[in-house]
Structure formats: structure tokens, C-alpha cells
C-alpha positions in Angstrom: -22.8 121.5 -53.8 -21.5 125.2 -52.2 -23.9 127.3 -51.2 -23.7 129.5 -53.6 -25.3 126.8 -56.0 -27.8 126.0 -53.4 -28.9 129.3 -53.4 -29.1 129.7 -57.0 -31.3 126.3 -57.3 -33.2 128.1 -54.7 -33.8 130.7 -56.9 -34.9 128.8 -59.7 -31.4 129.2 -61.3 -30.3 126.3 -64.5 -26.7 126.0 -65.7 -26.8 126.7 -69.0 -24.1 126.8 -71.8 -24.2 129.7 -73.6 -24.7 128.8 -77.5 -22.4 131.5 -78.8 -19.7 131.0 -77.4 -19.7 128.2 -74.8 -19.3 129.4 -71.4 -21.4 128.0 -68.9 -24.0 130.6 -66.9 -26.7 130.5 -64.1 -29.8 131.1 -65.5 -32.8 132.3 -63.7 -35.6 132.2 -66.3 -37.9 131.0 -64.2 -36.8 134.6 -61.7 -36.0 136.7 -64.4 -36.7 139.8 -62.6 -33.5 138.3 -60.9 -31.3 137.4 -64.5 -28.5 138.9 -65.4 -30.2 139.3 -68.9 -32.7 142.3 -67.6 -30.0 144.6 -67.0 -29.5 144.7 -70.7 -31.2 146.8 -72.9 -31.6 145.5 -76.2 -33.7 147.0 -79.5 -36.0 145.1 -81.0 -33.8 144.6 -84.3 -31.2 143.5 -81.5 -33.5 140.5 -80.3 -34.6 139.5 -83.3 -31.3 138.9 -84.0 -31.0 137.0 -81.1 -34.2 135.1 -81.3 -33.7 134.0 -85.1 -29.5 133.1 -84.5 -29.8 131.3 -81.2 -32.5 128.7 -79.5 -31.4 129.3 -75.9 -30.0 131.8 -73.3 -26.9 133.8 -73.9 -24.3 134.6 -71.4 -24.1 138.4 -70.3 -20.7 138.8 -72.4 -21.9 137.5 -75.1 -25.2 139.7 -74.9 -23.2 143.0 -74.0 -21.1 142.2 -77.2 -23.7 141.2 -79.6 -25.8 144.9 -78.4 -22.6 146.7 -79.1 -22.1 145.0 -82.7 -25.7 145.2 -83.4 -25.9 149.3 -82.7 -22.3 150.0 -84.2 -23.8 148.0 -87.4 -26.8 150.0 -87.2 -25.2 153.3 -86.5 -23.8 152.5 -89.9 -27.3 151.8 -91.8 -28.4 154.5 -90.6 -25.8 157.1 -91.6 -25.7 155.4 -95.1 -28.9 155.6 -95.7 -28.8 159.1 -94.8 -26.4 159.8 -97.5 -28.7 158.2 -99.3 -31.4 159.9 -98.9 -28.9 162.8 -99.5 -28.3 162.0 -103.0 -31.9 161.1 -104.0 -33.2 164.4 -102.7 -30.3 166.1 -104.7 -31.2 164.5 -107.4 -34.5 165.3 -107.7 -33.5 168.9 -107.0 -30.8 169.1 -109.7 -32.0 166.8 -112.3 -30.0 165.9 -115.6 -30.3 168.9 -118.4 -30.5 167.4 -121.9 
């Protein structure tokens, strides 16, 4: 064992594998003011996504990557559902003439 590793167990640290994509991480869930995983800044919609796709701890990669896929796919909704809203609103102020 380095020190390093003794350190970490010190800390409260776990290997974990990361379910996504496999790589093996220090957790500290049991320091998490100390986890990588505070540093990120995830929605709500973002870790929902998490909680309902995955039963453990992610990596930092694979948390960085799943924020930036998340927003990009909700930076789409949202503009499309702005067009949307758009067309409706058009709609209703030109209606159809018979």
C-alpha cells in the first residue's frame, strides 16, 4: 500500500469502478465535502438522470461529460420548444380564414 492509498483510506476514500464506463476512482462518500464529485455542478434534470441510469458513483470524466450532454440536449428542448411556442402563439394570432 503507497501512501497515497493510505491517506485516502484515511480519509474515508473506497475504490470504486465507475458504472459507465469502467475506470476505477477514489471515492470519499463518507468525506464528501472532500469528493471530486462536489466540484460539479449538476441540474436537477441532470441528477435524475444520473440517479434513475446508474446505482453507484460516477467517475469525474464521466460526470463532466454526462453535464455537458445533458445541457447541450437541453439547450436543444428548450430552443425547440420555443419555436414552438412561436408557432402556437402565431397561430392563434393569424388563424385559418374560411
Amino acid at each position: 500500500m503507497t501512501r497515497l492509498d493510505s491517506w485516502f483510506l484515511a480519509l474515508g476514500s473506497e475504490k470504486k469502478l465507475c458504472p459507465r464506463c469502467g475506470n476505477s476512482f477514489d471515492c470519499l462518500h463518507n468525506e464528501i465535502a472532500n469528493c471530486h464529485c462536489v466540484s460539479i455542478v449538476l441540474t436537477e434534470n441532470q441528477r435524475e438522470f444520473i440517479k434513475q441510469n446508474y446505482s453507484d458513483c460516477l467517475c469525474n470524466k464521466c460526470l463532466l461529460e454526462i453535464k455537458e450532454q445533458r445541457t447541450k440536449s437541453q439547450d436543444r428542448f428548450v430552443k425547440y420548444y420555443k419555436l414552438y411556442e412561436s408557432l402556437v402563439e402565431f397561430s392563434v394570432l393569424c388563424p385559418d380564414r374560411d
